[in-house]
C-alpha positions, 0 to 999 in steps of 0.5 A: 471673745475674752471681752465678753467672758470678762464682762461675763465674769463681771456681771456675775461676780457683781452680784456678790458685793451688792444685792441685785436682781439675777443675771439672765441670758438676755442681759448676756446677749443685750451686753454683747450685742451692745459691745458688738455695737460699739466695736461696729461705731469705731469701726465705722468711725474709722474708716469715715476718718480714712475716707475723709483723709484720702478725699482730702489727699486727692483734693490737695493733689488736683489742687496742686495739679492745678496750680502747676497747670496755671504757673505754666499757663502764666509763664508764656504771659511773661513773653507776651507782656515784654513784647506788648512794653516793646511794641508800647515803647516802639510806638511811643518812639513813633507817636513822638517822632510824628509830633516833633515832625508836626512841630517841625512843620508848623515852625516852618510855617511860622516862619514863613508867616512872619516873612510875610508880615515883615514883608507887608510892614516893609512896603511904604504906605501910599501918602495920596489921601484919594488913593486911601481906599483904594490901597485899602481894598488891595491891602484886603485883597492881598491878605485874602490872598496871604490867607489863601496862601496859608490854607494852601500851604498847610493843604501842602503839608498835609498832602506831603505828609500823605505824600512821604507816607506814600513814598515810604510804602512805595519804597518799601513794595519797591524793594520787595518787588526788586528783590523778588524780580532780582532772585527770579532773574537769579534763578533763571540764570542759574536754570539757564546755565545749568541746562545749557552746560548739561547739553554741552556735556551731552555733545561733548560726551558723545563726540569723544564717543565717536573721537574715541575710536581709532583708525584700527578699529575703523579700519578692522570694521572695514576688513569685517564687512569686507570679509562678509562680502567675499563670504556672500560671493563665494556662495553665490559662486559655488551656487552658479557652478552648480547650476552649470553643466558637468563638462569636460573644459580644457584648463585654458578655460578654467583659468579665463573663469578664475580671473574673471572670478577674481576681477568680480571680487576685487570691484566688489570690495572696491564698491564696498569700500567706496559705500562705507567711505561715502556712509562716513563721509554723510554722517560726519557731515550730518554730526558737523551739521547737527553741532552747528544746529546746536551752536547757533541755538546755545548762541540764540539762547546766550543773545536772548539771555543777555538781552534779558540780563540788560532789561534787568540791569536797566530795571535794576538801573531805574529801581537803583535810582528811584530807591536813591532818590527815596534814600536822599529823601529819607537822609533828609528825614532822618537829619531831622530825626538826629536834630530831634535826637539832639533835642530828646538829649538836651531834655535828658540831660536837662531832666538829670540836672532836675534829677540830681537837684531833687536829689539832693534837696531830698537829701538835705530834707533828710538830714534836717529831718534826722538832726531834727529827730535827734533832737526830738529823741533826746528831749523825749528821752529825758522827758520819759526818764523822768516821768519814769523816776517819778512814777517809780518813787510813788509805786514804792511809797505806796507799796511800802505802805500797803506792804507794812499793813498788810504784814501787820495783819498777816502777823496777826492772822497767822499767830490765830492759825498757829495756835488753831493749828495747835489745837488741830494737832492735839485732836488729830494725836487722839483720833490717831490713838483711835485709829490704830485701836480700830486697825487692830480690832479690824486685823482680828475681823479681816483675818475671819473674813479672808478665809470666807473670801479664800473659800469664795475665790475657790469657788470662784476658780471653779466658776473660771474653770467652767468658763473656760469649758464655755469658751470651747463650746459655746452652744454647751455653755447656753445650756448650762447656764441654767444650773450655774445660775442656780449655783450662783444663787445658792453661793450669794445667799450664803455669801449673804448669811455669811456677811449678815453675821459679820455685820452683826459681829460688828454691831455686838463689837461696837456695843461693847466698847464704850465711849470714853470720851476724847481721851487721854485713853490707856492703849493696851499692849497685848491682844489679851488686855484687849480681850480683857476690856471686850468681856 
């Protein structure tokens, strides 16, 4: 709001330096509708410069992301290229230890070759003319055969290099078979062992059980069964007498009844004790036979184990040899592979010896190249020293020269512009004198034309004071307008008249003085000879 009202104020004070056209209310609202406008643009600019930074704060962030998420993704690589130079390197080592075997190989048949020959060029020739072609076709023959013989040894070599290839593969599956049939025997014996101590413990537990009780505790079980026994027949006893008659009976009677009673019981715990011994008797029988059922089944199982145990031993026996044969058969490759070895140690030791030739041949190249550049730089150096000198002596001839002329022209030039400068200064003392008249003279109009200016920066207070009633209320401000235009227009045609007669003062001024030329003039020194020289 204060922009606008100062852009207001400026619009309407505008008017009163220059002469122009009114101010109308629709230059108001375009002046306002175009700061609104252009506060809108910066606006808008600004947040275009947010979003474009945001987006490229995001952008920088997934690119960052991305570049995070491919260093992880090469690290793994690292891994796997040094396992690729071993598996490479492991390869070399065997590509060159099928070649040194190929070589090795082929040796033996260049060996065996020449004792052939030397064999052939040692038998006598046949001296008999009539015998010539006949030793010929045999000598023929015995090539043919010799070359045969050739075919067939190097088919030999090829079938035993399948063969140790094929023997190396065996030895391998025949010891992972013979460890796994050694941890499934290993296994079952344990499993065998385990069962057969857990039934052990079994019998064992219960024949303490049973061991376990004493003679009393057997002996109390008895006098319990013996006691329900008399228990039994006393009932049966009292349940007979009273199935009897009631009768009077003399006492000799009572006692026959009471002895036989008495004789009735005691075969009746004798029976019961002769059944518990015979009950005993039949189950230790049966636990003695049930443990001997055991032990000759623990013994079955212990032959069957021990007999399963020597198959594998014998197995073992035959796998042992076959894998020993196969180690001397490897020993002896791997004889060749130490002679190889030797011979992979001599070439190295060799390649240091180039090496360290090399070495110092470089060196030596070196240090003649470095004597060599000395050299070199000590020429050029003295070679540019020179040239330098030279070029140094004929800049200076030549600058000392152009220096002289050029001094001797700036001198004379110089001695024009002083005295240019001379004639320069006295005009400028005159225009100066003229000056200060004029300042003076000026003093006298500005005082008049700051108390029109005070009266207008009255009015000016009160146009303010009205503005600030506008910024209240706004809608009151609209409706006004219209009389302070009218009021602004009266204030600039008087300030117009006002400015008419001063220009007009200054015309009537610059017609009294007169032109007295370029001086030398009397200045006066009061306001009074001033007004002396004006009338």
């Amino acid at each position: 709001m204060r922009v606008t009202f100062a852009l207001a104020c400026a619009f309407l004070i505008a008017p009163f330096a220059v002469k122009a056209r009114d101010v109308t209310h629709e230059d108001i609202r375009d002046a306002m509708l175009s700061m609104v406008h252009m506060v809108r643009s910066a606006e808008d600019k600004l947040e275009r410069h947010e979003f474009r930074e945001r987006a490229l704060g995001e952008h920088v962030k997934k690119a960052l992301a991305a570049l995070e998420k491919r260093h992880n993704r090469l690290e793994p690589i690292k891994g796997t290229l040094t396992r690729l130079d071993e598996r490479i390197n492991s390869i070399e080592t065997i590509l060159i230890q099928r070649d040194e075997r190929e070589r090795t190989q082929l040796q033996k048949t260049a060996e065996a070759l020449e004792k052939i020959e030397k064999a052939l060029a040692q038998r006598p020739a046949t001296s008999h003319s009539g015998q010539q072609p006949a030793g010929s076709q045999t000598l023929d023959q015995k090539l043919d055969a010799i070359a045969t013989e050739v075919q067939m040894l190097t088919q030999e070599l090829a079938v035993l290099k399948s063969g140790t290839e094929k023997l190396e593969d065996s030895t391998n599956k025949m010891n992972e078979k013979t460890i796994y049939q050694m941890q499934r025997t290993e296994d079952a014996l344990s499993r065998a062992m385990n069962k057969s101590d857990e039934f052990l413990m079994k019998y064992e537990n219960k024949l303490s059980e049973y061991l376990s009780k004493d003679a009393n505790q057997q002996e109390n079980e008895i006098v319990s069964v013996l006691k329900q026994t008399n228990s039994k027949m006393i009932d049966l006893l009292e349940r007979n007498s009273n199935h009897h008659e009631q009768t009077t009976i003399g006492a000799p009677l009572d006692h026959i009844l009471h002895g036989a009673s008495g004789n009735a019981t005691l075969e009746a715990i004798q029976e019961a004790k002769y059944a518990i011994i015979s009950t005993y008797d039949i189950a230790v029988d049966h636990l003695y036979s049930k443990i001997e059922g055991l032990y000759e089944s623990l013994h079955n199982s212990v032959s069957k184990m021990n007999s399963a145990i020597d198959e594998d031993t014998q197995f073992t026996k035959s796998a042992v040899s076959n894998i020993y044969q196969q180690y001397e058969t490897l020993r002896g490759e791997v004889q060749g592979i130490g002679k190889v070895e030797r011979v992979m140690l001599q070439t190295a030791d060799n390649i240091l010896d180039t090496k360290k030739r090399v070495e110092f041949g470089v060196h030596q190249i070196v240090m003649d190249v470095g004597n060599l550049v000395k050299l070199q730089s000590r020429e050029l150096n003295s070679t540019v020293n020179r040239r330098f000198d030279e070029l140094e002596l004929t800049v200076l001839d030549n600058q000392s020269a152009s220096l002289a002329n050029l001094s001797a022209k700036i001198e004379l030039e110089m001695s024009e512009v002083w005295r240019q400068i001379g004639i320069m200064s006295s005009q400028l003392t005159t225009s100066a004198n003229a000056l200060e008249r004029l300042e003076a003279q000026t003093e006298l109009y500005t005082n008049g034309s700051l108390q029109t200016m005070d009266n207008m920066e009255g009015k000016v207070g009160k146009i303010t004071s009205r503005m600030g009633e506008v910024d209240e209320n706004l809608n009151y401000l609209l409706g006004r307008l219209s009389l302070v235009m009218q009021e602004f227009n009266q204030v600039k045609s008087g300030l117009g008249n006002a400015l008419d007669t001063i220009r007009s003062s200054f015309h009537e001024v610059q017609s009294k003085l007169k032109d007295a030329g370029p001086g030398p003039h009397n200045i006066p020194k009061s306001n009074e000879d001033v007004e002396n020289q004006l009338n």
